[in-house]
VEXKEVO-675291 format. One record per residue: residue in one letter; x, y, z of N, C-alpha, C in turn. Coordinates in steps of 0.1 Angstrom, whole numbers. Example, Ala and Ser with C-alpha at 12.3 -4.5 7.8 and 13.67 -1.06 7.14 Angstrom:
% VEXKEVO-675291
<site rest="A" n_X="132" n_Y="-57" n_Z="78" ca_X="123" ca_Y="-45" ca_Z="78" c_X="132" c_Y="-33" c_Z="78"/>
<site rest="S" n_X="128" n_Y="-22" n_Z="71" ca_X="137" ca_Y="-11" ca_Z="71" c_X="129" c_Y="0" c_Z="79"/>
This chain:
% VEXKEVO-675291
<site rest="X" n_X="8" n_Y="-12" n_Z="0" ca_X="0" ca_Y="0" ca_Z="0" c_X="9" c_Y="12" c_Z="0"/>
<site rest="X" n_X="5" n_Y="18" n_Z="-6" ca_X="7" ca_Y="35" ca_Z="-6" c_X="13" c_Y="45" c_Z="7"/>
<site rest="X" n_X="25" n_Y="41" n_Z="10" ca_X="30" ca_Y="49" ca_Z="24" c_X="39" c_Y="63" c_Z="24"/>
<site rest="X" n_X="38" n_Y="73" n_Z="34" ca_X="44" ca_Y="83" ca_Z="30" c_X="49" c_Y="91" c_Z="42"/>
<site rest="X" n_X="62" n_Y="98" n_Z="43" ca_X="67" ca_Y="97" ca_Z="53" c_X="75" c_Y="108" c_Z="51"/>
<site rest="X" n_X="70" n_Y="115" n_Z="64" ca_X="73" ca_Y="130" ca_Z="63" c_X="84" c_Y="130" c_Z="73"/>
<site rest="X" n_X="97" n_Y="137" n_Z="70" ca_X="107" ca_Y="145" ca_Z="78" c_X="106" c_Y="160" c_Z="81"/>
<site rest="X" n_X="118" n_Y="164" n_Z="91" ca_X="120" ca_Y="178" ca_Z="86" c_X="115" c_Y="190" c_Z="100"/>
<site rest="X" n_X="107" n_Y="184" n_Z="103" ca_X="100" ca_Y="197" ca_Z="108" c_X="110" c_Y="193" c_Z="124"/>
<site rest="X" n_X="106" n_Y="207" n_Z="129" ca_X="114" ca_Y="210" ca_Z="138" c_X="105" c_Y="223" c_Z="145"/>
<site rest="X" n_X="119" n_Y="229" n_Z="157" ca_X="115" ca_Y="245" ca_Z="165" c_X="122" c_Y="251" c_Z="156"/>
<site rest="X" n_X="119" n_Y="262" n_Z="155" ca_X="128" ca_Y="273" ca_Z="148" c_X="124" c_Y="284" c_Z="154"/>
<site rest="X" n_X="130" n_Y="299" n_Z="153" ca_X="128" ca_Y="307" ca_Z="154" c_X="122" c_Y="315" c_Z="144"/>
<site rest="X" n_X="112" n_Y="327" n_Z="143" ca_X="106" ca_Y="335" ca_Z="131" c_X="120" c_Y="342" c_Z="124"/>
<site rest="X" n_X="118" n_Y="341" n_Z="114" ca_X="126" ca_Y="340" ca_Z="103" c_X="132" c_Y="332" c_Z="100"/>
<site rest="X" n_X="130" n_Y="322" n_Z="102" ca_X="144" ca_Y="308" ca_Z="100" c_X="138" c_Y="304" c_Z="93"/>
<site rest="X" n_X="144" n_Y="290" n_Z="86" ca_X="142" ca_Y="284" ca_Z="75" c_X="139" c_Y="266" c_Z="81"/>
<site rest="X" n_X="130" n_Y="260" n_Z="69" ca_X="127" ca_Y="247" ca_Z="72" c_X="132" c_Y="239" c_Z="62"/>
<site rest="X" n_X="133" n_Y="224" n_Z="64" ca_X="133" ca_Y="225" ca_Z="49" c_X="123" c_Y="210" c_Z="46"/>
<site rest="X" n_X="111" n_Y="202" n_Z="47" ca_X="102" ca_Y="192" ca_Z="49" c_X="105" c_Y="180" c_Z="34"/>
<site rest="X" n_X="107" n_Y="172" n_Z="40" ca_X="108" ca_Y="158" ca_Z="33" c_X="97" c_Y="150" c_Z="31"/>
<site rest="X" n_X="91" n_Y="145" n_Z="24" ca_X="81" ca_Y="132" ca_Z="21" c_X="83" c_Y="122" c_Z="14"/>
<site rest="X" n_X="91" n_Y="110" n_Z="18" ca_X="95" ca_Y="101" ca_Z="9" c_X="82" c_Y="92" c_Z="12"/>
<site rest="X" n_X="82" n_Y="85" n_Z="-7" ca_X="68" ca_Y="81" ca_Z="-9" c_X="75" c_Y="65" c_Z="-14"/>
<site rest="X" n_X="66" n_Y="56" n_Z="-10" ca_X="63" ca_Y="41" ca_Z="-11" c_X="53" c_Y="34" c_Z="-20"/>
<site rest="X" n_X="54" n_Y="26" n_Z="-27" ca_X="39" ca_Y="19" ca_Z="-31" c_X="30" c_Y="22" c_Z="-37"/>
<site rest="X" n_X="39" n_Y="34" n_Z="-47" ca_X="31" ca_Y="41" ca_Z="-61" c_X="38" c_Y="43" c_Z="-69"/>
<site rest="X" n_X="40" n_Y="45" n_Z="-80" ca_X="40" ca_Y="48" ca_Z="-91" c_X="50" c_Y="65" c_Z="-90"/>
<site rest="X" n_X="57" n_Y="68" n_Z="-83" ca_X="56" ca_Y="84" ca_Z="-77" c_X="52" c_Y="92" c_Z="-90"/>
<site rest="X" n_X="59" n_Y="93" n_Z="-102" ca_X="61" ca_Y="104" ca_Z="-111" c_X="51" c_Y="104" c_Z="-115"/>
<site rest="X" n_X="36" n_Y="92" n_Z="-117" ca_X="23" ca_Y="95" ca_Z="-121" c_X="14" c_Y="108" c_Z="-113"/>
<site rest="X" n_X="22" n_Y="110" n_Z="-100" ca_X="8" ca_Y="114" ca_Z="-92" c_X="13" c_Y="130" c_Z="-86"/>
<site rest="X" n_X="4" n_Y="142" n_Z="-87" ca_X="7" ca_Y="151" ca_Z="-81" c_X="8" c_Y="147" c_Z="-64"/>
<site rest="X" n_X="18" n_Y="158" n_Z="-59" ca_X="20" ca_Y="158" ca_Z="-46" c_X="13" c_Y="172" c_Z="-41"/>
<site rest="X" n_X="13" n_Y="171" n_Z="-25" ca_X="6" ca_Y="181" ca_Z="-22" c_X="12" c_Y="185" c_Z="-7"/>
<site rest="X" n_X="13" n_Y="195" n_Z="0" ca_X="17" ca_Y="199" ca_Z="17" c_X="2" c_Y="204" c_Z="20"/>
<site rest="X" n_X="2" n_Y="201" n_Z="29" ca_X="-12" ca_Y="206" ca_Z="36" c_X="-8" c_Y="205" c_Z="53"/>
<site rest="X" n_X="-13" n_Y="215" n_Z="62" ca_X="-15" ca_Y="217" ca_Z="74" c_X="-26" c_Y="219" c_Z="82"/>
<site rest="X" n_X="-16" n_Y="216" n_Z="96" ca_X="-33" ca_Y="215" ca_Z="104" c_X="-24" c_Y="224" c_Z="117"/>
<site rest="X" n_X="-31" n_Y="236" n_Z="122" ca_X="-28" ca_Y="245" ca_Z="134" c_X="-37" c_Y="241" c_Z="149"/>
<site rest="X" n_X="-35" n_Y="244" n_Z="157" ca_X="-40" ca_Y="236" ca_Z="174" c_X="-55" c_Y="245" c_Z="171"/>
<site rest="X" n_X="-66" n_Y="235" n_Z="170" ca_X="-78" ca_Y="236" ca_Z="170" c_X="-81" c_Y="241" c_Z="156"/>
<site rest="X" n_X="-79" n_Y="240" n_Z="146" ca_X="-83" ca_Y="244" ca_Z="135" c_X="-82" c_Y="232" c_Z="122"/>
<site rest="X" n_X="-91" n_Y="234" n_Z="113" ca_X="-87" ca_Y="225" ca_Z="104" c_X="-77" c_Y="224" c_Z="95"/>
<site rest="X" n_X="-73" n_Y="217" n_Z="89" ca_X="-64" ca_Y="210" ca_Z="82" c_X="-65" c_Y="219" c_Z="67"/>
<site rest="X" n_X="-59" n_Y="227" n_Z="58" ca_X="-55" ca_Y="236" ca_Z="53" c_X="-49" c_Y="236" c_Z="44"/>
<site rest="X" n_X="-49" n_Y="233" n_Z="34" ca_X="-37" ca_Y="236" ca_Z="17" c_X="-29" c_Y="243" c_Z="21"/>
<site rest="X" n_X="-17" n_Y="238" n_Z="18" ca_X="0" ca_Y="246" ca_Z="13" c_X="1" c_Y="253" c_Z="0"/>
<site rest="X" n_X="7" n_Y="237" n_Z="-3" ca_X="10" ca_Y="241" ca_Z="-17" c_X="11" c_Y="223" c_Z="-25"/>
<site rest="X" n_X="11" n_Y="227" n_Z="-39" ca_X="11" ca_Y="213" ca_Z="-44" c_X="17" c_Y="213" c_Z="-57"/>
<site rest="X" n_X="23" n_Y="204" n_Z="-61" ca_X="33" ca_Y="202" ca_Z="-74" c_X="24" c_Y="192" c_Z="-84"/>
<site rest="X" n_X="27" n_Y="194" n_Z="-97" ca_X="19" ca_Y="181" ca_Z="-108" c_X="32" c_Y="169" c_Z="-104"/>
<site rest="X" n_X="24" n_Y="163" n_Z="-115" ca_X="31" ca_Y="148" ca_Z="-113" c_X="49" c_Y="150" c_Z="-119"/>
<site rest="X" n_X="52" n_Y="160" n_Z="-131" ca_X="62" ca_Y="161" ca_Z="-139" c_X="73" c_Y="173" c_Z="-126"/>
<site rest="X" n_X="66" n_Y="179" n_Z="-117" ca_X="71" ca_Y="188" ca_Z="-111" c_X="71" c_Y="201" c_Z="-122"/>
<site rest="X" n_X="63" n_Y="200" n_Z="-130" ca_X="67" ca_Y="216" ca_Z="-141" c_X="59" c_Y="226" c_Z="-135"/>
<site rest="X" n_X="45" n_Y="222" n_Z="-128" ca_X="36" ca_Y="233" ca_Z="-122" c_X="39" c_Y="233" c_Z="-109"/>
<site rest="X" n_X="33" n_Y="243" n_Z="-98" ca_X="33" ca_Y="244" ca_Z="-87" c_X="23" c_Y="255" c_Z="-84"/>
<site rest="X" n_X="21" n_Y="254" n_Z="-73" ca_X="3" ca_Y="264" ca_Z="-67" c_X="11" c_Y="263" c_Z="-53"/>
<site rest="X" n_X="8" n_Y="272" n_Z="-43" ca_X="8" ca_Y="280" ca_Z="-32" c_X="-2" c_Y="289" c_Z="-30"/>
<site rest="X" n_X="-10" n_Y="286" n_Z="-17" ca_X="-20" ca_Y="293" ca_Z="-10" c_X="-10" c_Y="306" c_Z="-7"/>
<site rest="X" n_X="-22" n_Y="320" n_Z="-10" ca_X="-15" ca_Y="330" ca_Z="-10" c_X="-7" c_Y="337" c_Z="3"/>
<site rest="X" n_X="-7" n_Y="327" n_Z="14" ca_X="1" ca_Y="333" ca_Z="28" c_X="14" c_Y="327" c_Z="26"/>
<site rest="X" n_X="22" n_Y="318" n_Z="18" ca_X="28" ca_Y="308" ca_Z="17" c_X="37" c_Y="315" c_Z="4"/>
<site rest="X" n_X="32" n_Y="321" n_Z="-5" ca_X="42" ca_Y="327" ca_Z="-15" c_X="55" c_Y="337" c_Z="-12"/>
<site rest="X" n_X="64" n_Y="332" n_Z="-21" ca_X="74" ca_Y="337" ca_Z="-19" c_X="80" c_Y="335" c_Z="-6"/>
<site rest="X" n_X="74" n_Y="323" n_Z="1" ca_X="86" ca_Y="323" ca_Z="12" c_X="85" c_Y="305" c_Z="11"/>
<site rest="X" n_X="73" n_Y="301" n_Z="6" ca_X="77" ca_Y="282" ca_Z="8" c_X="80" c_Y="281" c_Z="-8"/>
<site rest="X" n_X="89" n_Y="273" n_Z="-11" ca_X="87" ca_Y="263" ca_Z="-24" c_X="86" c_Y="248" c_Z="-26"/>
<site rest="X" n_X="77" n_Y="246" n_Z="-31" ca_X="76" ca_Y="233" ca_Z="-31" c_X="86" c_Y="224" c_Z="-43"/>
<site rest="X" n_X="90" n_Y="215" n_Z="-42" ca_X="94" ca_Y="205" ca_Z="-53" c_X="100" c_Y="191" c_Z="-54"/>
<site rest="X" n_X="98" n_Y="184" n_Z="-59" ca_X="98" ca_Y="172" ca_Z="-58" c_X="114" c_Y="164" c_Z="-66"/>
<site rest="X" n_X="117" n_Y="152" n_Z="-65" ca_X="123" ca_Y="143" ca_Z="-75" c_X="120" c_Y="131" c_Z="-74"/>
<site rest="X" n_X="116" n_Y="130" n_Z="-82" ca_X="109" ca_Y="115" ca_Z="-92" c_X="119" c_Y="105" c_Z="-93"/>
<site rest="X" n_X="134" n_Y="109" n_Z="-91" ca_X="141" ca_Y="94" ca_Z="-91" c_X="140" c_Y="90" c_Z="-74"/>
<site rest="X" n_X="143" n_Y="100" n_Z="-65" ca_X="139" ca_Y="100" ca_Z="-54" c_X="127" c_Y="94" c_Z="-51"/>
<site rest="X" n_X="119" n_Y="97" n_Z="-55" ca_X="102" ca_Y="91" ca_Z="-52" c_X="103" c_Y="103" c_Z="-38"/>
<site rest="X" n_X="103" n_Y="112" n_Z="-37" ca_X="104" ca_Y="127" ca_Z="-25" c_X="100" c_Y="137" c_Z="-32"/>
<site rest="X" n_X="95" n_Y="147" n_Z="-21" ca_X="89" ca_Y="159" ca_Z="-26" c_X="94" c_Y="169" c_Z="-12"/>
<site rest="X" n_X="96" n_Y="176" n_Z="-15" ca_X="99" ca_Y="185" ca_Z="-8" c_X="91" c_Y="203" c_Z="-1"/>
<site rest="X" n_X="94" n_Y="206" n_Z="11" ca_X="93" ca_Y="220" ca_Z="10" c_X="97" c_Y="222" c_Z="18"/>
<site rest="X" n_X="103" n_Y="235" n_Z="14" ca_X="112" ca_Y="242" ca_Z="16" c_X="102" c_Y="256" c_Z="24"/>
<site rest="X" n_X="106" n_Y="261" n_Z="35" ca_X="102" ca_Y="272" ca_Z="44" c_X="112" c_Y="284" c_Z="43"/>
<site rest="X" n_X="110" n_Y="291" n_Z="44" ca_X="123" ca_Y="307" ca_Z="48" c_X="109" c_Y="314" c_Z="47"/>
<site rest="X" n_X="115" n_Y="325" n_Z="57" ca_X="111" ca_Y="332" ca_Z="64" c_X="98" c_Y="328" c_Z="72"/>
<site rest="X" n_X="96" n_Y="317" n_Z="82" ca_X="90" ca_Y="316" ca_Z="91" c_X="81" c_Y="322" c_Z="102"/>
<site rest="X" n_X="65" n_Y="322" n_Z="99" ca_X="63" ca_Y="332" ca_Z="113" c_X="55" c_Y="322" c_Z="121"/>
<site rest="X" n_X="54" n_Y="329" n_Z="131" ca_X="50" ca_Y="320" ca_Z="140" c_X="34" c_Y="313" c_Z="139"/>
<site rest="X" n_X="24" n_Y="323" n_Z="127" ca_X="15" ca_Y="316" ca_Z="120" c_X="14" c_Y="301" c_Z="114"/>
<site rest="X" n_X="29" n_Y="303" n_Z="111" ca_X="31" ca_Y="288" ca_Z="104" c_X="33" c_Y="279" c_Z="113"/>
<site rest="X" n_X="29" n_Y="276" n_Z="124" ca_X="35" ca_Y="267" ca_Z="132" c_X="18" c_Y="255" c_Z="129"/>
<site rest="X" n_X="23" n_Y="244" n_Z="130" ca_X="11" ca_Y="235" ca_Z="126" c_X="18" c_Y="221" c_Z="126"/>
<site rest="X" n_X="10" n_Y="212" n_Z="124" ca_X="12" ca_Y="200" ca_Z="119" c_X="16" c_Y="199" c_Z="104"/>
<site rest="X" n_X="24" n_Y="194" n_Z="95" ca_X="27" ca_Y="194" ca_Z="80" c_X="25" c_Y="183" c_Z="79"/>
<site rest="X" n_X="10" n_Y="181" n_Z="68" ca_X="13" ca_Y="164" ca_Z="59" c_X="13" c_Y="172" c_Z="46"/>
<site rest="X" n_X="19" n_Y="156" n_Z="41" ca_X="18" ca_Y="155" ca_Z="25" c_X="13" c_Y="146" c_Z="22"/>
<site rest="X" n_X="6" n_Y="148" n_Z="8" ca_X="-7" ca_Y="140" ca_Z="5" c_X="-2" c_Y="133" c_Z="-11"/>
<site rest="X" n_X="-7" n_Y="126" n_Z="-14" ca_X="-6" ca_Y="124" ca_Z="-29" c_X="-17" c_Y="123" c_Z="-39"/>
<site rest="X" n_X="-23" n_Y="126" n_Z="-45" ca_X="-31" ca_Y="128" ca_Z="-52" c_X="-40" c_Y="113" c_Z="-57"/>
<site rest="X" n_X="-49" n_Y="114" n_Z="-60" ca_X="-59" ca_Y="99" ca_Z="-62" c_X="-57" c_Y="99" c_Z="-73"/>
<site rest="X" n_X="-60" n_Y="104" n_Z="-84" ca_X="-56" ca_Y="101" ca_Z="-101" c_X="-42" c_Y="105" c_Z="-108"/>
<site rest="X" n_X="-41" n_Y="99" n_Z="-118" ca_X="-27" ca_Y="94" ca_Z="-128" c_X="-27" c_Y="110" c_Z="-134"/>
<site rest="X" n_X="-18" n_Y="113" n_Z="-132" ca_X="-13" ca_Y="127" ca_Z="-147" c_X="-24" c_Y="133" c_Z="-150"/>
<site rest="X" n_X="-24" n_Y="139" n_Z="-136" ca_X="-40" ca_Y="155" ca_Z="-142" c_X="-34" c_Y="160" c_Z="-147"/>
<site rest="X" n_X="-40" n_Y="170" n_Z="-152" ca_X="-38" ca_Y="184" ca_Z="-158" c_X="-37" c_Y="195" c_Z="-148"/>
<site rest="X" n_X="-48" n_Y="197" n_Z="-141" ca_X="-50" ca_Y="206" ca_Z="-131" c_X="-45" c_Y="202" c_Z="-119"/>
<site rest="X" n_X="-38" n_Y="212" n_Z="-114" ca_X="-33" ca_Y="204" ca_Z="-100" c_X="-41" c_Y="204" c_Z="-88"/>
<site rest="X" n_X="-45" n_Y="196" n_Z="-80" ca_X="-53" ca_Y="194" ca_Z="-70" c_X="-49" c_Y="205" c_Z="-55"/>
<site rest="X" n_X="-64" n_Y="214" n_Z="-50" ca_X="-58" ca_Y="215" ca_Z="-35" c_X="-67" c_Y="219" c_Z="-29"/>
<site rest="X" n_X="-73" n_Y="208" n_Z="-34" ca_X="-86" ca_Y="200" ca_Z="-16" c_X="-83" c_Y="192" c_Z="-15"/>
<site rest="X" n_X="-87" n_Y="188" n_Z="1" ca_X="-80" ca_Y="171" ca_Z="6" c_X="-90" c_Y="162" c_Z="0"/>
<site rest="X" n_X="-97" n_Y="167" n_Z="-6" ca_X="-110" ca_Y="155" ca_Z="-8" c_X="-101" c_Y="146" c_Z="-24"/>
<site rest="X" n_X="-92" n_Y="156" n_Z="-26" ca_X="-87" ca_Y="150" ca_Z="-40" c_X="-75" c_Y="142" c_Z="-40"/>
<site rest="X" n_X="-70" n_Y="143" n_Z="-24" ca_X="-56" ca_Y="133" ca_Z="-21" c_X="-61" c_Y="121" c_Z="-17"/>
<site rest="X" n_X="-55" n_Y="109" n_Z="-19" ca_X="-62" ca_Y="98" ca_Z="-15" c_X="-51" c_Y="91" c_Z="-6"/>
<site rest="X" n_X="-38" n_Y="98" n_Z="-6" ca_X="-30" ca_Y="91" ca_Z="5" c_X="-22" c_Y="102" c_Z="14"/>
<site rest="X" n_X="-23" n_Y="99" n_Z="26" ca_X="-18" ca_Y="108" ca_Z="37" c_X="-3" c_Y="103" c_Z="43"/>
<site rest="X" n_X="11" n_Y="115" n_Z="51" ca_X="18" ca_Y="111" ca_Z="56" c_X="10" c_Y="110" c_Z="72"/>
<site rest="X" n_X="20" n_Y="107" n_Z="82" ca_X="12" ca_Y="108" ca_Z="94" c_X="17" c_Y="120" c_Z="105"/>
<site rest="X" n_X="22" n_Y="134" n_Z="93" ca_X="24" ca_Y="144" ca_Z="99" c_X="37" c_Y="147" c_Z="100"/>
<site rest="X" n_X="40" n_Y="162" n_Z="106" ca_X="57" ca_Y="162" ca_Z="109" c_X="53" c_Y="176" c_Z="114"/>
<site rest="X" n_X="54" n_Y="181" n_Z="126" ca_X="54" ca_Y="193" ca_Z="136" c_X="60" c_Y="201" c_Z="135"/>
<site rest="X" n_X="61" n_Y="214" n_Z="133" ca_X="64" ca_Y="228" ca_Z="128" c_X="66" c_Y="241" c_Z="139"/>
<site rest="X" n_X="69" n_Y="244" n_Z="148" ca_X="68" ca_Y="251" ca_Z="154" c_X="77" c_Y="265" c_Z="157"/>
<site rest="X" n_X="69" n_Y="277" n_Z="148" ca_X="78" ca_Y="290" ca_Z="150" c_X="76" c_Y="297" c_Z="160"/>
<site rest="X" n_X="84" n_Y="303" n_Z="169" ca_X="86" ca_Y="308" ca_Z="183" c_X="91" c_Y="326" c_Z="177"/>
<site rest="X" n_X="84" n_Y="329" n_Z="182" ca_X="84" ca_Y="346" ca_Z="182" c_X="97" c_Y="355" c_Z="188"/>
């Protein structure tokens, strides 16, 4: 089955940098968009950002631009993100998701469109 496994996250301080790992298992990797999504203490679970399956596209929710990038490698079967400039808004739970269908077009960013989950990786920026 389909496993996925997130590194990376850590304390930091606001402005520091992250840098989030998701090595993926038991798919196909280069068929399937990847995706970061978060979840903050009492709130729901949240789009990042998300890459196509080729890594040529990428989307970021607008609080996240210009400071995360996402990207992936396909010989790796990994997807990455990358954090700088850190605020303490960002602090949350980070999963990465992978997408349920083969080589969209459009890249997915609702969870209802990921069909596989990591089991998190903790984030926390200190003021």
């Amino acid at each position: 089955q389909v496993q996925l496994v997130e590194s990376g996250g850590g304390l930091v301080q606001a402005g520091g940098s992250l840098r989030l790992s998701c090595a993926a298992s038991g798919l196909t990797f280069s068929n399937y968009a990847m995706g970061w999504f978060r979840q903050a203490p009492g709130k729901e679970r949240k789009f990042v950002a998300a890459i196509n399956w080729s890594g040529g596209n990428t989307y970021y929710v607008d609080s996240v631009k210009g400071r995360f990038t996402i990207s992936r490698d396909n010989a790796k079967n990994t997807v990455y993100l990358q954090m700088n400039s850190l605020k303490p808004e960002d602090t949350a739970i980070y999963y990465c998701a992978a997408d349920s269908r083969k080589k969209v077009l459009i890249i997915p960013t609702i969870s209802e469109r990921f069909g596989s989950w990591g089991q998190g990786t903790q984030v926390t920026v200190s003021s």
